[in-house]
MMTF fields as JSON, N, C-alpha, C and O atoms, coordinates in Angstrom:
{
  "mmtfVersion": "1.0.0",
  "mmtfProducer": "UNKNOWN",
  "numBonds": 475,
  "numAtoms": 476,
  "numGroups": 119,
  "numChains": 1,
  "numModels": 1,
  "chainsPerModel": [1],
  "groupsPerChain": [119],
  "chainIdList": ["A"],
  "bondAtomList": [4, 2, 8, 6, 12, 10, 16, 14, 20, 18, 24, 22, 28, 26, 32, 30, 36, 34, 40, 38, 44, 42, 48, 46, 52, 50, 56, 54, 60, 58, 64, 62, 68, 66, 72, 70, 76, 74, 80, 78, 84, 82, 88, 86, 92, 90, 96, 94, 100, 98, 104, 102, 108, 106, 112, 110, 116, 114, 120, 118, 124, 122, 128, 126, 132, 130, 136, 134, 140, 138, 144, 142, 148, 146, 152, 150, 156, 154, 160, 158, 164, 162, 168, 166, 172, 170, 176, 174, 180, 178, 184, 182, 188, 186, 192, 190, 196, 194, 200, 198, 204, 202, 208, 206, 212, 210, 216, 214, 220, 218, 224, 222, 228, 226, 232, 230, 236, 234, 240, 238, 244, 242, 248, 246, 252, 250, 256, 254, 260, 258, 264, 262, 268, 266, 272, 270, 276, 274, 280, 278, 284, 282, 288, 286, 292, 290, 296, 294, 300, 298, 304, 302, 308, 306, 312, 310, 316, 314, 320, 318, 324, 322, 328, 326, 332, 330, 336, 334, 340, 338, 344, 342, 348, 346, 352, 350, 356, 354, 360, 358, 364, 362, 368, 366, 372, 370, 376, 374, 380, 378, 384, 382, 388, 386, 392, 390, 396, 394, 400, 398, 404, 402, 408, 406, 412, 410, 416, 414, 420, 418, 424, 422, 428, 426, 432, 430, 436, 434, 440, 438, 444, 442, 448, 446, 452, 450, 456, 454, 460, 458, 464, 462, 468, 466, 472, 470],
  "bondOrderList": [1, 1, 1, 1, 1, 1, 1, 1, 1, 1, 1, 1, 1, 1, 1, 1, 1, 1, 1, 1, 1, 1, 1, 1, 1, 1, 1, 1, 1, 1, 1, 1, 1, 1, 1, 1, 1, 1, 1, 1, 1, 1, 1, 1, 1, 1, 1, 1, 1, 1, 1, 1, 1, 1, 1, 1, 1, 1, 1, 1, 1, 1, 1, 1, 1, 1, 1, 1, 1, 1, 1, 1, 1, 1, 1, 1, 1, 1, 1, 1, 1, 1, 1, 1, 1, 1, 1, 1, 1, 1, 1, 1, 1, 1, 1, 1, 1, 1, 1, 1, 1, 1, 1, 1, 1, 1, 1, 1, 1, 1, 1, 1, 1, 1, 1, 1, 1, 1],
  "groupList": [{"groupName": "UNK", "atomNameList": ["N", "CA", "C", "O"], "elementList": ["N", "C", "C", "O"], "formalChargeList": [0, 0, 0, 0], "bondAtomList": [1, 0, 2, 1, 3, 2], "bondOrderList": [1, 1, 2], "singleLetterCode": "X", "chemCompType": "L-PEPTIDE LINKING"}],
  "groupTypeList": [0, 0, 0, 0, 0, 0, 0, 0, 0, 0, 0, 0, 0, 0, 0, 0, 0, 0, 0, 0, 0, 0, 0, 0, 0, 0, 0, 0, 0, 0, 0, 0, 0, 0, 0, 0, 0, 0, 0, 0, 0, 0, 0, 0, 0, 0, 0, 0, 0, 0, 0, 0, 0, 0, 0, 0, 0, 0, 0, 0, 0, 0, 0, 0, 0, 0, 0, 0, 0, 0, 0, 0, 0, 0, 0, 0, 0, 0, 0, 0, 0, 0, 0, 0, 0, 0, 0, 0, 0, 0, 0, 0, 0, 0, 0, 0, 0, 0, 0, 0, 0, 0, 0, 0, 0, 0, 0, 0, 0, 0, 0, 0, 0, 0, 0, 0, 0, 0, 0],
  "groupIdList": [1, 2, 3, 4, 5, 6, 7, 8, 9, 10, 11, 12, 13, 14, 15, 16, 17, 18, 19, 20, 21, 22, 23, 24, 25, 26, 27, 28, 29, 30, 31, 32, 33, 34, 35, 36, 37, 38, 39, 40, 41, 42, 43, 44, 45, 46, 47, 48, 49, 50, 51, 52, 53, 54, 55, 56, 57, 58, 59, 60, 61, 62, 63, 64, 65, 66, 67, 68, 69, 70, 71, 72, 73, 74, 75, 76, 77, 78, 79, 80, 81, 82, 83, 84, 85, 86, 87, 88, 89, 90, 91, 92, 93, 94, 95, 96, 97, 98, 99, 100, 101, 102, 103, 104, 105, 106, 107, 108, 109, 110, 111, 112, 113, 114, 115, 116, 117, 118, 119],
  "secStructList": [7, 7, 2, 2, 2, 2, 2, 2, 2, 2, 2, 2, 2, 2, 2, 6, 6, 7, 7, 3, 3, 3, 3, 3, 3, 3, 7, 5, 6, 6, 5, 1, 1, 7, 1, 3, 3, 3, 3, 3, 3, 3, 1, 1, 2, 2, 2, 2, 2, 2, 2, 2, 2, 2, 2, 2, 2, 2, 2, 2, 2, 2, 6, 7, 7, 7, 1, 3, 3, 3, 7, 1, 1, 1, 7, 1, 3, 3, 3, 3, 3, 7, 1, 1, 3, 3, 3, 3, 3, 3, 3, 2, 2, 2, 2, 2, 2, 2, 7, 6, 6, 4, 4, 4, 7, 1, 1, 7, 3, 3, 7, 1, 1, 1, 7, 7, 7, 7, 7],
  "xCoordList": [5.521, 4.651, 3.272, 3.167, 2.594, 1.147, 0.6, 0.903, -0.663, -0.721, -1.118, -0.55, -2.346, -2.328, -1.431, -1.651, -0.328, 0.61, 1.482, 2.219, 1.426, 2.161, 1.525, 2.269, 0.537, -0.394, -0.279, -0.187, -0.278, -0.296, 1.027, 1.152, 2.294, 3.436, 3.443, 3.978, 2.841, 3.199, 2.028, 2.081, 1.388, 0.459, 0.983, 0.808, 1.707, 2.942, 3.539, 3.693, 4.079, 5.492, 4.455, 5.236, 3.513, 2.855, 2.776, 3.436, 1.955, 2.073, 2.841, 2.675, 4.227, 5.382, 6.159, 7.077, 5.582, 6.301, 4.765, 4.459, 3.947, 2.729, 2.383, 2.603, 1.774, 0.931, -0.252, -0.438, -1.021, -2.502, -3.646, -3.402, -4.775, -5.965, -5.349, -5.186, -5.036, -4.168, -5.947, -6.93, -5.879, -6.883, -6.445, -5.469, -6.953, -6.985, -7.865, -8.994, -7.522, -8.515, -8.147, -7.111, -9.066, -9.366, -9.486, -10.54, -8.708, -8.971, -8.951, -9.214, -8.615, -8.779, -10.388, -11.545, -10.057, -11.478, -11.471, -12.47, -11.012, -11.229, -9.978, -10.114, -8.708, -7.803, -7.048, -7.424, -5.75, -5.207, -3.597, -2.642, -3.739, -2.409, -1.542, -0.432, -3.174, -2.407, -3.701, -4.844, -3.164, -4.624, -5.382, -6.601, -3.851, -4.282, -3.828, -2.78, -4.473, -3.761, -3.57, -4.305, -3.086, -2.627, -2.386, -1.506, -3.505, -3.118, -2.794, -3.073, -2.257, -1.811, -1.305, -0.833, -1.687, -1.222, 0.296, 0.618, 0.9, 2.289, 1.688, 0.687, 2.593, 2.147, 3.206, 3.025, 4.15, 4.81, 5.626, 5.372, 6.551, 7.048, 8.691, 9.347, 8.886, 10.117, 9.637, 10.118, 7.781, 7.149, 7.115, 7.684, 6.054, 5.746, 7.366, 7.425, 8.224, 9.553, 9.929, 9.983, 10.103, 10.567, 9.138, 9.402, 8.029, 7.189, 7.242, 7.018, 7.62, 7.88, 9.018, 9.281, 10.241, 11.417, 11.217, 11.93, 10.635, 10.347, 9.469, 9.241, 8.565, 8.024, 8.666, 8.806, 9.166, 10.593, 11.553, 11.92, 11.894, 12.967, 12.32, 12.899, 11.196, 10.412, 10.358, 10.487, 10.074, 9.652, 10.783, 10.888, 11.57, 13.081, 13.549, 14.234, 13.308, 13.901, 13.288, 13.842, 12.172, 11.131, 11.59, 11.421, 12.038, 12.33, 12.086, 12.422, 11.178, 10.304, 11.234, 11.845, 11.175, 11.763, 10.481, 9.583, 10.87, 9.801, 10.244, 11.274, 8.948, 8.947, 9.451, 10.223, 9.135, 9.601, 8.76, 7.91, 9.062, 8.548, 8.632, 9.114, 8.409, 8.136, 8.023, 7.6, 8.295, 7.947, 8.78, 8.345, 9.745, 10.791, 10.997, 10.736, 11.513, 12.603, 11.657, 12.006, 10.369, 9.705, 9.366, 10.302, 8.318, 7.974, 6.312, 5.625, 5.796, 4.201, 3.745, 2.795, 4.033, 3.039, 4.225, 4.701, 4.37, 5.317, 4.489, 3.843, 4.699, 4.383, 5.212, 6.44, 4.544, 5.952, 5.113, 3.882, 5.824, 5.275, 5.273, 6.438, 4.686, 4.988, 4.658, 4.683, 4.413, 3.458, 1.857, 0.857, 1.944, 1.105, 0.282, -0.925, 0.481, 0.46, 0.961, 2.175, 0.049, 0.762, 0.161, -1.024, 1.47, 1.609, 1.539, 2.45, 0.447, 0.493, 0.654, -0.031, 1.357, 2.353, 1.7, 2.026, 0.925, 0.593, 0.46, -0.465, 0.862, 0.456, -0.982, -1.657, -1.37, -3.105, -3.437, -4.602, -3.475, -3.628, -3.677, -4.631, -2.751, -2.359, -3.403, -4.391, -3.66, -4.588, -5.72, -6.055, -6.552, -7.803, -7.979, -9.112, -6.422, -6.912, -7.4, -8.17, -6.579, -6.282, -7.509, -8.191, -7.878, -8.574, -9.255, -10.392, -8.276, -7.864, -9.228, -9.576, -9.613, -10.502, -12.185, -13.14, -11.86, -13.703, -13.486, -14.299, -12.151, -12.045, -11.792, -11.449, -12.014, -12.04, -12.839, -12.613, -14.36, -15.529, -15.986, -15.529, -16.682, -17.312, -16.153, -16.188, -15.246, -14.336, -14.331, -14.47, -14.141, -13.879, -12.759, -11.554, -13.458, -12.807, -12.264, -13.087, -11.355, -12.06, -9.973, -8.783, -10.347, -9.713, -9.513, -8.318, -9.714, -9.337, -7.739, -7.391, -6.909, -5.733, -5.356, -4.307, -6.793, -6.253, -7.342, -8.369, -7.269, -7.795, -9.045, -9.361, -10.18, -11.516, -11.551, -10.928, -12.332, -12.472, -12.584, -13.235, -11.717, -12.027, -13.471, -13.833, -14.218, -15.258, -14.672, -15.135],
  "yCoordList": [-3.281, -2.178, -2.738, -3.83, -2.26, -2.711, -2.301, -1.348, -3.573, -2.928, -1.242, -0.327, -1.326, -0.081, 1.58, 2.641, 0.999, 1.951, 1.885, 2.805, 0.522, 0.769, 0.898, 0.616, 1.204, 1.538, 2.989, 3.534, 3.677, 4.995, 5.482, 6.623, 4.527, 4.815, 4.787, 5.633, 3.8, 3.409, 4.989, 5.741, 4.604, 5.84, 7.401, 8.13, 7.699, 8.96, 8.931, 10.01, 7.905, 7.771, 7.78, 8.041, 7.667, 7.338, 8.673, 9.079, 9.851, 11.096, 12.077, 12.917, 11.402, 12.176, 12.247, 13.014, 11.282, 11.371, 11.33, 10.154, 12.02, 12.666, 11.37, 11.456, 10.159, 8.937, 9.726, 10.923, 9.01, 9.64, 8.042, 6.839, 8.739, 7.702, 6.432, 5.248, 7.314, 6.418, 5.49, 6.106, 4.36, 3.528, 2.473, 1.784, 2.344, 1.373, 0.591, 0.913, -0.833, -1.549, -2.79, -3.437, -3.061, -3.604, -5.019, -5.057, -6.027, -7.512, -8.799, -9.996, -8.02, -8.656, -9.852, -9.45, -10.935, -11.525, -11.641, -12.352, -11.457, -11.914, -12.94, -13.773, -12.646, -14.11, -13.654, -12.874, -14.475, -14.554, -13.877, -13.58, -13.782, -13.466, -11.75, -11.343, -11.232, -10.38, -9.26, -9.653, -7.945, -7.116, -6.441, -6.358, -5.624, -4.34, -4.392, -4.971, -3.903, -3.618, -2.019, -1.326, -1.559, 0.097, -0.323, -1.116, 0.456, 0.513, 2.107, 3.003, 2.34, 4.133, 3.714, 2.744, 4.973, 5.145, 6.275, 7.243, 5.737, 6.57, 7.307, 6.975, 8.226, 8.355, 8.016, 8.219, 7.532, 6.491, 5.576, 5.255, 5.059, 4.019, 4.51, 3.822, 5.289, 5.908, 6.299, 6.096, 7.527, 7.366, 6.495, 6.544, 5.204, 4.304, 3.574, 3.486, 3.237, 3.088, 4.075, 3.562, 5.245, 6.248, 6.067, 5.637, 6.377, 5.723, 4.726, 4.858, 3.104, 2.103, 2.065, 1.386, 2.785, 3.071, 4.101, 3.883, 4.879, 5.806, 5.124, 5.749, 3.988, 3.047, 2.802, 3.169, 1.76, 1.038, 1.519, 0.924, 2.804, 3.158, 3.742, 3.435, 4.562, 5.122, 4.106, 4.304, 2.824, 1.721, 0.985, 0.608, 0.95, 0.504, 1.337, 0.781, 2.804, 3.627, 3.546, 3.985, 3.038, 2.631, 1.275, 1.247, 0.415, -1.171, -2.334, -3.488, -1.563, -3.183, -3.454, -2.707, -4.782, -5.291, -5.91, -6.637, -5.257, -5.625, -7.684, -8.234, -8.198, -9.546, -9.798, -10.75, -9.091, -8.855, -7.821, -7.053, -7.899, -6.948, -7.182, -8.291, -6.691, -7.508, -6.341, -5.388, -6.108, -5.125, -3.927, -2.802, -4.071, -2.356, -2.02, -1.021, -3.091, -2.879, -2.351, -1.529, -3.142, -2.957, -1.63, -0.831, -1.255, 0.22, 0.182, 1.039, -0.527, -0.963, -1.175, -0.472, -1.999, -2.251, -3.202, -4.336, -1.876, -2.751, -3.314, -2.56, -4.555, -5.101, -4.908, -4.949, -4.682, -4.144, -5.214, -5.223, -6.063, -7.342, -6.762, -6.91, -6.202, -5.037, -6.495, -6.428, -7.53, -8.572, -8.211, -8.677, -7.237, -7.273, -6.193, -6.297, -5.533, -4.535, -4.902, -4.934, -5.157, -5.149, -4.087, -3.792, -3.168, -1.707, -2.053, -2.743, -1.653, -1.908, -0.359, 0.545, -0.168, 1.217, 0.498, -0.631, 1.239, 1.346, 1.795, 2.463, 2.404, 3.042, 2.983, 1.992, 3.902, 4.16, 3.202, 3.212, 2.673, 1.851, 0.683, 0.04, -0.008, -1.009, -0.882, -1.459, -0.264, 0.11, -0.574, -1.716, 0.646, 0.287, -1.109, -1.499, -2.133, -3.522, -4.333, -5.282, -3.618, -5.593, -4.839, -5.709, -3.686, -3.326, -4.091, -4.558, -4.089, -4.7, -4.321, -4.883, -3.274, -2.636, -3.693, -4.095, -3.804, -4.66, -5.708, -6.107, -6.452, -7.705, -8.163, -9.316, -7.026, -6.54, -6.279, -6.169, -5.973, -5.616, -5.882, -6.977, -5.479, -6.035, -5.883, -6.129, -5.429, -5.091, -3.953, -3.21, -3.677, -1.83, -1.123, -1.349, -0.148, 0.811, 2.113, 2.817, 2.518, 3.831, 4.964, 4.665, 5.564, 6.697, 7.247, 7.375, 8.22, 9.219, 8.518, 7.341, 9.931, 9.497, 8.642, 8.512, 8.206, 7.703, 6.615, 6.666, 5.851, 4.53, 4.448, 5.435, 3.628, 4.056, 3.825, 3.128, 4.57, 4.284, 3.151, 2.247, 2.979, 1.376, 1.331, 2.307, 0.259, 0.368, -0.276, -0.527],
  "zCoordList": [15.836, 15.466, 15.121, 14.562, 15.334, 15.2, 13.994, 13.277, 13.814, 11.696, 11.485, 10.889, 12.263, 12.436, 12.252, 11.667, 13.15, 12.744, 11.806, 11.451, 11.254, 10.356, 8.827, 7.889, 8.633, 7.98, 7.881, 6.782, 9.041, 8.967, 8.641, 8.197, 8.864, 8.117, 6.812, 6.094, 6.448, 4.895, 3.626, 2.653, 4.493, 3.923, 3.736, 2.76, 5.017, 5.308, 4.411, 3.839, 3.915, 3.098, 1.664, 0.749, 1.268, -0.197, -0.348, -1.305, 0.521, 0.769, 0.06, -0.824, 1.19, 0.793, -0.58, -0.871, -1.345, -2.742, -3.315, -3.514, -3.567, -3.783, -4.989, -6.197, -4.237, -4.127, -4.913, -4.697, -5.814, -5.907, -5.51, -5.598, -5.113, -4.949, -4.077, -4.372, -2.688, -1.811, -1.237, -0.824, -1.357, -0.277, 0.564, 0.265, 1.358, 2.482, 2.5, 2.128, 3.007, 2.827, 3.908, 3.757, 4.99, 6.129, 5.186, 4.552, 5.013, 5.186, 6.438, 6.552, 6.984, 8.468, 8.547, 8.661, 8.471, 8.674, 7.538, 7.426, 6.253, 4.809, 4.234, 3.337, 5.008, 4.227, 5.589, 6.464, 5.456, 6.675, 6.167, 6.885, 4.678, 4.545, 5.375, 5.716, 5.322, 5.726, 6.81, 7.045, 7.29, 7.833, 7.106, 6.955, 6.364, 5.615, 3.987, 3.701, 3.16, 1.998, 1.619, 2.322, 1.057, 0.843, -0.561, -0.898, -1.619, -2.641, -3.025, -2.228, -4.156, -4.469, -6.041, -6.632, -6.283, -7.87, -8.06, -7.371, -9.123, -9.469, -11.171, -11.806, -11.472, -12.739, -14.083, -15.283, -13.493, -14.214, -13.68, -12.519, -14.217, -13.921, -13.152, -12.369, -13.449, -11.897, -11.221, -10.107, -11.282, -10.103, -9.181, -8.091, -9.847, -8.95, -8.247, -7.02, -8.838, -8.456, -6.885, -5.768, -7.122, -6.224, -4.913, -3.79, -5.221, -4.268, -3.601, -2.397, -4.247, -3.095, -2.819, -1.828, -3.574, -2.54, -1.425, -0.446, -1.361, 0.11, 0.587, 1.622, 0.586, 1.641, 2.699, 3.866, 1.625, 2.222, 3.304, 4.317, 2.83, 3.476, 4.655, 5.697, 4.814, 5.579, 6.972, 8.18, 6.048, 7.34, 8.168, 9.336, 7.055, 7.791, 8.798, 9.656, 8.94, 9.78, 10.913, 11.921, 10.969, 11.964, 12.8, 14.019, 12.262, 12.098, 11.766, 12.033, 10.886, 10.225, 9.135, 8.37, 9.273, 7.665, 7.324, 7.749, 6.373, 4.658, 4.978, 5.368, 4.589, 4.357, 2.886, 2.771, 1.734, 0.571, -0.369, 0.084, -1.524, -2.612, -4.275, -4.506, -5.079, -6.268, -7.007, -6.353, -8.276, -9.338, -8.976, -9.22, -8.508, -8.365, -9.779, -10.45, -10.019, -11.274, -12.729, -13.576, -12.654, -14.218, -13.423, -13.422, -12.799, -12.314, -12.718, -12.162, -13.421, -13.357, -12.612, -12.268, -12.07, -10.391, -9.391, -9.442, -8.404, -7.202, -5.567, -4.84, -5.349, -4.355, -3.108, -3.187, -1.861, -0.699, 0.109, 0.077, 0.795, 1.834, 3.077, 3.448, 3.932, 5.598, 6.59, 7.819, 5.993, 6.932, 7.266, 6.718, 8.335, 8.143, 7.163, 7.383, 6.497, 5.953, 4.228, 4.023, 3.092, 1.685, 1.278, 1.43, 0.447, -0.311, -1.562, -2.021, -2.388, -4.033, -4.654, -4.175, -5.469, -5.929, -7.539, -7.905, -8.196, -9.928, -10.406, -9.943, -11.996, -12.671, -12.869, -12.589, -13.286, -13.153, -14.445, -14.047, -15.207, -16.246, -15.866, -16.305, -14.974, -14.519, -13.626, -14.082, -12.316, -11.52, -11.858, -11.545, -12.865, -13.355, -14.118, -14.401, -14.569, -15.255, -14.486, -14.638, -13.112, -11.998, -11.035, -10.494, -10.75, -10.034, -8.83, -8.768, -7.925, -6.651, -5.335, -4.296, -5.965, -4.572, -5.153, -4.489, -6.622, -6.619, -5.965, -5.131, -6.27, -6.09, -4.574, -4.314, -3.435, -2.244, -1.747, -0.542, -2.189, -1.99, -0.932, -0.605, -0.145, 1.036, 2.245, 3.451, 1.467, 3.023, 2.987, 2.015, 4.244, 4.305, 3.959, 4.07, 3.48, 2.263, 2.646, 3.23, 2.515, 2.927, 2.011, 2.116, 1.643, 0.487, 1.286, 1.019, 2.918, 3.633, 4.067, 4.16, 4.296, 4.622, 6.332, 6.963, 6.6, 7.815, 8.162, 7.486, 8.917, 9.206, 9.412, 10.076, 9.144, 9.365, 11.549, 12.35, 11.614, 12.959, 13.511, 12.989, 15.111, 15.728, 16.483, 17.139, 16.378, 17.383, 18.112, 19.225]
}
């Protein structure tokens, strides 16, 4: 699956268990670990839980296996590994400490539910 689409999966699935301040963020050309990052906020901690479990499962039905994931269990901030694609699931507190999108700057941004355009 291409990051792309699976971007637009993972985003579907943040959606569907009503994700808030879903962003995307193009690192491609900024580290190699990965293309995309997808961050989203839960409003608590079985939120954010139930959110990166419908990732997950969303993407598995597709056929990706998750490379791994991190933080299910506390429910503060869960990490989902897509390869190319990492899903950050946080409580909004947590969100605003580590605040992932400054420390991202200069890459493209973009909050609409779908990919910024390809040139």
């Amino acid at each position: 699956m291409q990051s792309e689409e699976l971007v637009k999966l993972a985003v579907a699935a943040l959606e569907d268990i009503k994700a808030a301040e879903i962003t995307t963020i193009d690192v491609r050309g900024k580290t190699s670990v990965t293309d995309y990052m997808v961050i989203a906020s839960g409003t608590s901690s079985r939120h954010v839980k139930s959110i990166a479990d419908n990732v997950l499962e969303k993407v598995k039905e597709q056929g990706v296996r998750p490379l791994g994931s991190e933080g299910l269990d506390g429910g503060e901030w869960a990490l989902l590994d897509l390869g190319d694609v990492v899903v950050h699931v946080m409580q909004v507190a947590t969100r605003q400490f580590y605040d992932l999108e400054r420390l991202w700057q200069g890459a493209e941004q973009s909050r609409a539910h779908h990919l910024p355009e390809q040139e």
